[in-house]
C-alpha positions in Angstrom: 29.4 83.9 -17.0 25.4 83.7 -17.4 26.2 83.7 -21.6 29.2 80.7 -21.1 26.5 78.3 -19.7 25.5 75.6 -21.5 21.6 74.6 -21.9 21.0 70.9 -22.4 17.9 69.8 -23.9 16.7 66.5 -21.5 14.2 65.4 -24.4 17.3 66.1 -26.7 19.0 63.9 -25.0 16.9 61.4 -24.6 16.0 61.2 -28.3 19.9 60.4 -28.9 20.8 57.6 -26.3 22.8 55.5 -28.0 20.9 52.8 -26.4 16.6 52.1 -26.6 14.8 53.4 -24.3 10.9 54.2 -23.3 9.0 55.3 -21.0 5.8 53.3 -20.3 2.9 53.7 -18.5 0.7 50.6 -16.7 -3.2 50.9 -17.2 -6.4 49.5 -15.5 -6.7 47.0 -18.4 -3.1 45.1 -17.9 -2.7 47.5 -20.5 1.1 48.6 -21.1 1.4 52.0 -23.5 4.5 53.6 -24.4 4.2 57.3 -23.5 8.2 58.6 -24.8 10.9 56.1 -27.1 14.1 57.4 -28.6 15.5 57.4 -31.5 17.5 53.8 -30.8 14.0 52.1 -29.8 12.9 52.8 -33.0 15.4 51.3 -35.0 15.2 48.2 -32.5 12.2 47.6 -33.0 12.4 48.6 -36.9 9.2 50.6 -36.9 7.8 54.0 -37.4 7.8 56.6 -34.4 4.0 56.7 -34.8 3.6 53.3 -35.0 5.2 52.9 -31.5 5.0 56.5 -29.0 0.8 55.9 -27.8 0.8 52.5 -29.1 0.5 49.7 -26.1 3.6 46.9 -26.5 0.8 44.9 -28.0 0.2 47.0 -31.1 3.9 46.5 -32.3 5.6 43.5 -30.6 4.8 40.1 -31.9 3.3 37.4 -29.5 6.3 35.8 -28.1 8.3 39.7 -27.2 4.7 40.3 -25.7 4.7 37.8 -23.3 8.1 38.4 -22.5 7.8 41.7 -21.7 4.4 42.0 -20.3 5.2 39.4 -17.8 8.3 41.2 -16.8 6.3 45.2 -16.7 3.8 43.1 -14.0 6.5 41.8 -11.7 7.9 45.6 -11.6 5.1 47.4 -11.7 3.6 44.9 -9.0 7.2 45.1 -6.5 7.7 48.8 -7.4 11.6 47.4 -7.8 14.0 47.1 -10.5 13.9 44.4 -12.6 16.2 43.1 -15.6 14.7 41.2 -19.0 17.4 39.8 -21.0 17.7 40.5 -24.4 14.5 39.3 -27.1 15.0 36.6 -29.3 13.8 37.7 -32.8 13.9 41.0 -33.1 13.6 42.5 -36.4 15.4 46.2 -36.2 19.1 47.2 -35.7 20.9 47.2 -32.6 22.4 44.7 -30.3 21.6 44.6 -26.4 22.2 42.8 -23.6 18.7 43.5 -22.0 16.7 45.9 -20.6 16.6 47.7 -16.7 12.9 48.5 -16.1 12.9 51.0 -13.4 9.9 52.2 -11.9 8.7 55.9 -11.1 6.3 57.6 -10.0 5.3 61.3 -10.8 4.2 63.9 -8.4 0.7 63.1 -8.9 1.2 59.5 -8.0 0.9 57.9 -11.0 3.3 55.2 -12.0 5.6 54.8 -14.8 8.3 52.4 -16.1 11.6 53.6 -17.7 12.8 51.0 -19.8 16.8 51.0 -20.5 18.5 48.8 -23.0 21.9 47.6 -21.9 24.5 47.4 -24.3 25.9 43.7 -25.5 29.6 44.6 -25.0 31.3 41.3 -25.1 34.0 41.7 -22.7 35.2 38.8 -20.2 33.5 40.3 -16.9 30.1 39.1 -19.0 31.7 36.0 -20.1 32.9 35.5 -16.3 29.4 36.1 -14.9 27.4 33.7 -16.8 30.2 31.2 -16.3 29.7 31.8 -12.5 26.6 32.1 -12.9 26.7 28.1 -14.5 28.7 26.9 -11.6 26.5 28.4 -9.0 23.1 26.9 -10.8 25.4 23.3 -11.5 26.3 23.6 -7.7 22.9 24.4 -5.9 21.3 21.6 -8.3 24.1 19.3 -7.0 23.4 20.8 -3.3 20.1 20.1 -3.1 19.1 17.4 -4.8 17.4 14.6 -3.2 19.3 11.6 -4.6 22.9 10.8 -2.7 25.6 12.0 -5.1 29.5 11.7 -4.4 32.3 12.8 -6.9 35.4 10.8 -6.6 39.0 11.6 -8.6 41.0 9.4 -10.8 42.2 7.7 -7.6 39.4 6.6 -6.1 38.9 9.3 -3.3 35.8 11.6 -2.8 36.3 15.5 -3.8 32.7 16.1 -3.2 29.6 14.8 -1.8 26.2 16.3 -1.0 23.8 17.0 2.0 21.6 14.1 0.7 24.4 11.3 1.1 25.3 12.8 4.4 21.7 12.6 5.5 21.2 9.2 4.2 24.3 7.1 5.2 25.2 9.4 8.5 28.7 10.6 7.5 29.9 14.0 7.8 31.8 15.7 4.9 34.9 16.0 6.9 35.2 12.1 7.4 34.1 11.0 3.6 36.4 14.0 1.9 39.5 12.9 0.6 38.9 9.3 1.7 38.8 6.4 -0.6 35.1 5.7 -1.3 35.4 1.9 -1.8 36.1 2.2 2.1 32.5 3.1 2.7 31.8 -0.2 0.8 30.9 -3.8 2.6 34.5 -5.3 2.8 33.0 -8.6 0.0 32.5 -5.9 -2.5 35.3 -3.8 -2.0 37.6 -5.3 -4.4 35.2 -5.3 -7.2 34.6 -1.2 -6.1 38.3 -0.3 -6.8 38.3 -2.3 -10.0 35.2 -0.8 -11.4 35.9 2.9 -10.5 39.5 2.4 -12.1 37.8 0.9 -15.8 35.4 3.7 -15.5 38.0 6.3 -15.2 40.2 4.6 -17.8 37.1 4.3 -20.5 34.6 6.6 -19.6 30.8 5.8 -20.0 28.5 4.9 -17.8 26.9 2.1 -15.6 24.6 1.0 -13.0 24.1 -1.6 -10.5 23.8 -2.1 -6.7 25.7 -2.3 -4.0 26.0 -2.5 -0.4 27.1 0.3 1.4 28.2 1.3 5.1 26.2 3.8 7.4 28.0 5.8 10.0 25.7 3.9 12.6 27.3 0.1 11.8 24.3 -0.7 9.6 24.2 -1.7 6.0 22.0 0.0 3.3 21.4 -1.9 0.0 21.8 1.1 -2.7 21.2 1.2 -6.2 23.6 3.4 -7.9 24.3 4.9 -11.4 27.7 6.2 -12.5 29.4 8.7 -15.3 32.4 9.9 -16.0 33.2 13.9 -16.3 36.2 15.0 -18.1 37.1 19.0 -17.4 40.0 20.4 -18.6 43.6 18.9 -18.7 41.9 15.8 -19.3 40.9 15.4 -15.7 38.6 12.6 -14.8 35.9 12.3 -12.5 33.2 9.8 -11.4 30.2 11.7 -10.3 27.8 8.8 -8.6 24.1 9.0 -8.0 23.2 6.6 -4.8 19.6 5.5 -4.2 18.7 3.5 -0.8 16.7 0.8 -1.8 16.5 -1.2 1.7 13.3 -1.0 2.2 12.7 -2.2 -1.1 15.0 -5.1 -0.6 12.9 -6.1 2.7 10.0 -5.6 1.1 11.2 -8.3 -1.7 12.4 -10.4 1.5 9.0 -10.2 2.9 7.0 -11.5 -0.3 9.6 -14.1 -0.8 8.8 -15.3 3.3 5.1 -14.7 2.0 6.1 -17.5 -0.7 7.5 -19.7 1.2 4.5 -19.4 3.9 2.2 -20.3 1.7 4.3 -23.2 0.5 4.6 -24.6 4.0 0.8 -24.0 4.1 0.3 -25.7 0.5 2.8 -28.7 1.7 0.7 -28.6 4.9 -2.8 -29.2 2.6 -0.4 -32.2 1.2 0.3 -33.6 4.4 -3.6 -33.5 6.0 -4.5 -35.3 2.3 -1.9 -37.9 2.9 -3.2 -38.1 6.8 -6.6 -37.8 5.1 -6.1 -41.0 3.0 -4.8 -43.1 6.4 -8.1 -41.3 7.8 -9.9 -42.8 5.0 -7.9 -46.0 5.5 -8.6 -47.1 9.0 -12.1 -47.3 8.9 -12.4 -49.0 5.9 -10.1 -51.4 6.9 -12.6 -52.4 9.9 -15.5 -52.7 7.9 -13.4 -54.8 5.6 -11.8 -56.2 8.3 -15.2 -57.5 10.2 -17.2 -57.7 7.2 -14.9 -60.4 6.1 -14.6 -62.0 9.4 -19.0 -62.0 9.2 -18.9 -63.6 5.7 -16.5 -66.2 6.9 -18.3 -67.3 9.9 -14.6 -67.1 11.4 -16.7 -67.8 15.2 -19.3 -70.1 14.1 -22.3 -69.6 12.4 -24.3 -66.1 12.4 -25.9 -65.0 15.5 -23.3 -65.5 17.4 -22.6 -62.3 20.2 -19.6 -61.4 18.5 -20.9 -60.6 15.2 -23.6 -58.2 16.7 -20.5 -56.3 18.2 -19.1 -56.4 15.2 -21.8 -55.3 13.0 -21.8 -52.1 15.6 -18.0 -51.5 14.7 -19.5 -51.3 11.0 -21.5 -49.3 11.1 -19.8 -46.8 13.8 -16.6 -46.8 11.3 -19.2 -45.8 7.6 -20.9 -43.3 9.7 -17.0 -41.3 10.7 -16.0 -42.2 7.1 -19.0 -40.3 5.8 -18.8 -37.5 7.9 -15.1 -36.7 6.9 -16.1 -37.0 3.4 -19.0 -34.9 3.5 -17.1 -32.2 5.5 -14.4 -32.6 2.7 -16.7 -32.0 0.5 -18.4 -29.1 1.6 -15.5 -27.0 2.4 -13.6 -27.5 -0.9 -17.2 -26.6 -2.5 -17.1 -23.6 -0.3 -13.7 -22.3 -1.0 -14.3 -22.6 -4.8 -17.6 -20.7 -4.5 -20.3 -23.4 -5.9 -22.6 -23.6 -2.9 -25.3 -21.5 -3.3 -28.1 -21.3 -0.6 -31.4 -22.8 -1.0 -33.2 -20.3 0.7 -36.6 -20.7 2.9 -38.6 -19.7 5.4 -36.9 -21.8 8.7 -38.9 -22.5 12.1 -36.1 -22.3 14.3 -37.8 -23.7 17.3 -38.3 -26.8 15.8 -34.7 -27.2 14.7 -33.4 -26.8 17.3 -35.7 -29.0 18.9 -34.6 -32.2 16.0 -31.0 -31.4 16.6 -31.2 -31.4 20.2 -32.8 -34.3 20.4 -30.4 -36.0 17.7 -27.5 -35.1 19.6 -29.0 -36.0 23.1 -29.1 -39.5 21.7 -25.7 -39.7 21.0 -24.5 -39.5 24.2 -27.6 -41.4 25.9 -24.9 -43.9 27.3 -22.4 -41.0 28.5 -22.2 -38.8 31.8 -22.9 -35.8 29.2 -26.0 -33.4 30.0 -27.4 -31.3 26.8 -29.7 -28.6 28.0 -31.9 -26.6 25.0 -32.8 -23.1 25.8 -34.9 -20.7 23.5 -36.2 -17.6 24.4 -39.9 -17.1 24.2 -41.6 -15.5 20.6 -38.2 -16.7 18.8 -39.2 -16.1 15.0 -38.4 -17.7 12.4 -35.0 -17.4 10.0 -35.0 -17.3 6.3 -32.0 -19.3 5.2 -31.0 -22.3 4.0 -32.4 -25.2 6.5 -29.5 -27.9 5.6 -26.7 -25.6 6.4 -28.0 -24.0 9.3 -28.7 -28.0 11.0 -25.3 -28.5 9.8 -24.0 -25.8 11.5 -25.8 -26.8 14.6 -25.0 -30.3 14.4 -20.5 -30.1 14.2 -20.6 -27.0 16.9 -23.0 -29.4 19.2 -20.9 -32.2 17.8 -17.5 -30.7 18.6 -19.0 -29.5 22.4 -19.3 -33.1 22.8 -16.0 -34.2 21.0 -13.9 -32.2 23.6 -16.3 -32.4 26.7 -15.5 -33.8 29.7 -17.1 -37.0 32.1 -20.4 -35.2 34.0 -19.8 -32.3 31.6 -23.1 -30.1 30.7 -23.9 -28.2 27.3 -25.9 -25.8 26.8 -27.8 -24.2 23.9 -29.5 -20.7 24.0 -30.9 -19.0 21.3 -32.1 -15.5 21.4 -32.5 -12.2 20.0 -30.1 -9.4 20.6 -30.6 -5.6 21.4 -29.4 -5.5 17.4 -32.5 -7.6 16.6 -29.8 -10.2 15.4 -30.7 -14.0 16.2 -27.9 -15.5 18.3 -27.1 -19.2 19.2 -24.4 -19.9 21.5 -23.4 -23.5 22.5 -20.9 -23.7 25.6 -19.5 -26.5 27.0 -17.7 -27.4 30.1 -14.7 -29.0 27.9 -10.8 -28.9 27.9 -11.3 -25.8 25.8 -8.6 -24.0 24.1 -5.8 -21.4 24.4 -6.7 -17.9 23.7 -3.8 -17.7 21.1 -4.8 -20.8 19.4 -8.4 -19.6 19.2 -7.6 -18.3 15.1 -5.7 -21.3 14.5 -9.1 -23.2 15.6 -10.9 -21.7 12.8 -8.5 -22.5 9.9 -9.4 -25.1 7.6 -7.8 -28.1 9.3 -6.3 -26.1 11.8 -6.7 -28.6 14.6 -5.6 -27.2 18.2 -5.0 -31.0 19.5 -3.5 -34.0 18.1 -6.4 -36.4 19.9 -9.2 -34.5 21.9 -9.2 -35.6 25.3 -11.3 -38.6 26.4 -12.4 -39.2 23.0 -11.4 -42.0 20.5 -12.3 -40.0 17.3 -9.7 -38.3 15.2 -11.3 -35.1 13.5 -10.2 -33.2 10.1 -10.3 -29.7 11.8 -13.1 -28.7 9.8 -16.2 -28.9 12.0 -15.4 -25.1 13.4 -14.3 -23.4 10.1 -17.0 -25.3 8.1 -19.8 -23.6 10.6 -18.0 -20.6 10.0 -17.9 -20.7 6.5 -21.9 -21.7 6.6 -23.1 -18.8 8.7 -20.8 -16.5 6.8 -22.5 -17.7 3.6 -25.8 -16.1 5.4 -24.1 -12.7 5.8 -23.6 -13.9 9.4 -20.5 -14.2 11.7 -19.6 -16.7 14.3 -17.3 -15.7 17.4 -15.4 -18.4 19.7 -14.8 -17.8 23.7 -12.4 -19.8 25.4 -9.6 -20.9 27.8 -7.7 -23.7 28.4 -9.3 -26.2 31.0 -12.1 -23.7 31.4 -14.6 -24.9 28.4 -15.7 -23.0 24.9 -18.7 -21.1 24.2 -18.9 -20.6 20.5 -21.7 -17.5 19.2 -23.3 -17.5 16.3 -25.4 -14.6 14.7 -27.7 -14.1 11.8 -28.5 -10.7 10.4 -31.6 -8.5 11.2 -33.0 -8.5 7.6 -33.2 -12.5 7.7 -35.4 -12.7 10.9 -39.0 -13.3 10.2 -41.9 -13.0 12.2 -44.2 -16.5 13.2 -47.7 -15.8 11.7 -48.7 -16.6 14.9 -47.1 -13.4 15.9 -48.2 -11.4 13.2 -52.1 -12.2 13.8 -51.7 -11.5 17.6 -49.9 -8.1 16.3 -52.7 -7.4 13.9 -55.5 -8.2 16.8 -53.6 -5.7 18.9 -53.8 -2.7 16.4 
């Protein structure tokens, strides 16, 4: 029985697989070097056995076979698991595969090698049948999880299909959209114009794009943009596969920038209307000085001197000093807001200014029940700014404490410097003061709180607060308003550490002291 037995030859064998293979060995280097091939590995490749057994894949492979191979030996070798490479694209020798099965071994002594198998291309239907399902499956994950809401609907108008993405984005399940018509998951006013444009899709193919408004499962409407193709499979079946996009947010987005728009329209008309009050503004004391000017010139009570003309001549004069101040603070805020003040910087002794506006302002209301009380801090230094602004911004918040003061009211002006070595002013009053949410409003450009302040005959443009504002702001300051209705307004202003200067006299008693 010993004699019958039959010897094979494994490396026999090997040599005449009808199929390449090789046996290759991974080294330090990234190195790949074929250790065995067969017979059919050579005539793949189309090159001599010594030109391929100790050669790495390298030294006979061109660049792109390389690559693909080398990547593919790494992800094995790496793993230590079985891993396919589909068949090379360019290969010069004889032979047809499929791909290759890289297996990987490992000897007795540890070492690692791969066995590389080609697979024979037999073109049979189970091959056709897999890469067919292996289409669908890729078509169907891509359509699974995409981002972007898609529904497939038939020739009739009903969905077949629909994705996790719509479901998530419009709230209804699969079970209530499936089979149903999906104009019914349009706004009733477009519904009509659904059914019509899904049927001339159908019926000519193409594609198109528009928006629409569509239903969520929660009652709420989404504004969608959508896109739209027909597919035709076999048997001339047609389908509308749909891509959805919510764009709400986008639509309230262009709501809000069109109620933006129309804001700043109301404000623009707003401008209009405080120019046209302006001009009556403008009007009414004009008219007096023309008025009793005219009266003056016509001796309409006698000759001059008489008691009535001195009253008169008061009125004058009372009116062209308002008219100037409203055209000055015109002025300086519209030369503000286009940038083309520019300050005229220098070194400012704010003791005595507040000391000249103080005493300007007490003067004003010499014949009233009003009390203005100055208090500095001692060793206030100087300021370096620009003197005219900073008297103007002195004179309208002063001005304004007396505007909206009441009878027997008191004022007060402090000036200090803080723990921040900032100087501050404040000027309170004891006035009708204002509401806490009309406080911003207060320092708008003509934003005026009041129609008429109380106990006052004057009619202001609203800019004495936001003018101040504007001036201090010019100085890299900031000015801050307290108040309360009924309870008064105390109004902050502050100038940065960098434009405080020291008094010389302060500087030689600092120099005597070191």
């Amino acid at each position: 029985m010993a004699e019958d037995l039959i010897v094979f030859d494994h490396r026999d064998l090997f040599k005449r697989m009808p199929v390449p293979r090789m046996i290759v060995r991974p080294e330090e280097n990234g190195a790949y070097r074929v250790l065995e091939c067969n017979n059919a590995a050579i005539k793949y490749f189309d090159k001599g056995e010594d030109q391929v057994i100790g050669r790495t894949i390298k030294e006979f492979m061109s660049g792109e076979n390389i690559i693909h191979f080398e990547q593919t030996f790494e992800v094995c070798a790496t793993k230590e698991k079985v891993v396919t490479i589909h068949a090379l694209p360019g290969v010069p020798g004889e032979g047809q595969v499929y791909g290759f099965l890289v297996n990987p071994m490992r000897e007795e002594n540890g070492e690692l090698l791969l066995d590389i198998v080609g697979q024979p291309d037999i073109a049979d239907h189970t091959i056709v049948q897999r890469e067919r399902d292996d289409a669908i499956s890729l078509m169907t994950s891509v359509f699974d999880v995409s981002e972007i809401p898609i529904v497939v609907t038939d020739h009739n108008g009903r969905v077949v299909r629909v994705n996790d993405s719509f479901v998530r984005t419009f709230g209804w399940s699969r079970d209530e959209m499936i089979n149903s018509e999906v104009a019914s998951f349009v706004t009733p006013d477009e519904r009509d114009l659904a059914k019509r444009n899904h049927e001339e899709f159908i019926r000519n193919g193409g594609r198109a794009a528009g928006e629409m408004k569509i239903i969520r499962k929660d009652g709420g409407v989404a504004n969608a943009l959508f896109t739209t193709a027909t597919l035709e499979l076999s048997q001339k079946r047609r389908f509308q596969v749909t891509t959805v996009t919510d764009i709400t947010l986008r639509k309230q987005m262009e709501h809000s920038l069109r109620m933006a728009k129309e804001q700043a329209d109301t404000a623009n008309r707003a401008k209009s209307a405080f120019l046209a009050n302006m001009s009556h503004e403008l009007r009414t004391p004009l008219n007096a000085i023309l008025g009793f000017s005219e009266m003056m010139i016509k001796e309409t009570f006698g000759p001059m001197g008489h008691n009535k003309y001195d009253e008169y001549m008061t009125d004058i004069h009372v009116s062209a000093n308002h008219l100037l101040e409203i055209i000055n603070e015109v002025l300086d805020m519209s030369k503000i807001e286009a940038g083309r003040i520019e300050l005229d910087e220098s070194e400012i002794d704010m003791d005595n200014l507040l000391g000249a506006v103080t005493r300007m302002m007490v003067s004003r209301v010499f014949d009233t029940d009003l009390d203005i009380k100055l208090e500095i801090d001692a060793g206030l230094p100087n300021l370096k700014g620009d003197q005219r602004l900073v008297r103007q911004v002195l004179i309208n918040l002063v001005t304004n404490a007396i505007k909206f003061s009441k009878d027997k009211g008191e004022i007060r002006i402090h000036a200090s410097v803080s723990d921040h070595n900032e100087m501050v002013i404040s000027i309170s009053d004891e006035g009708v003061g204002i509401p806490r949410e009309k406080i911003d409003q207060a320092l708008q450009p003509f934003g005026q709180v009041f129609d008429r302040p109380e106990n006052s005959h004057e009619q202001g443009t609203g800019l004495g607060l936001p003018l101040a504002k504007a001036m201090v702001e010019l100085h890299k300051g900031s000015l801050r308003l307290e108040s309360e209705l009924g309870e008064g307004t105390k109004v902050h202003v502050y100038f940065p550490s960098d434009r405080i200067l020291q008094k010389p006299e302060n500087k030689l008693a600092e120099s005597a002291a070191s």
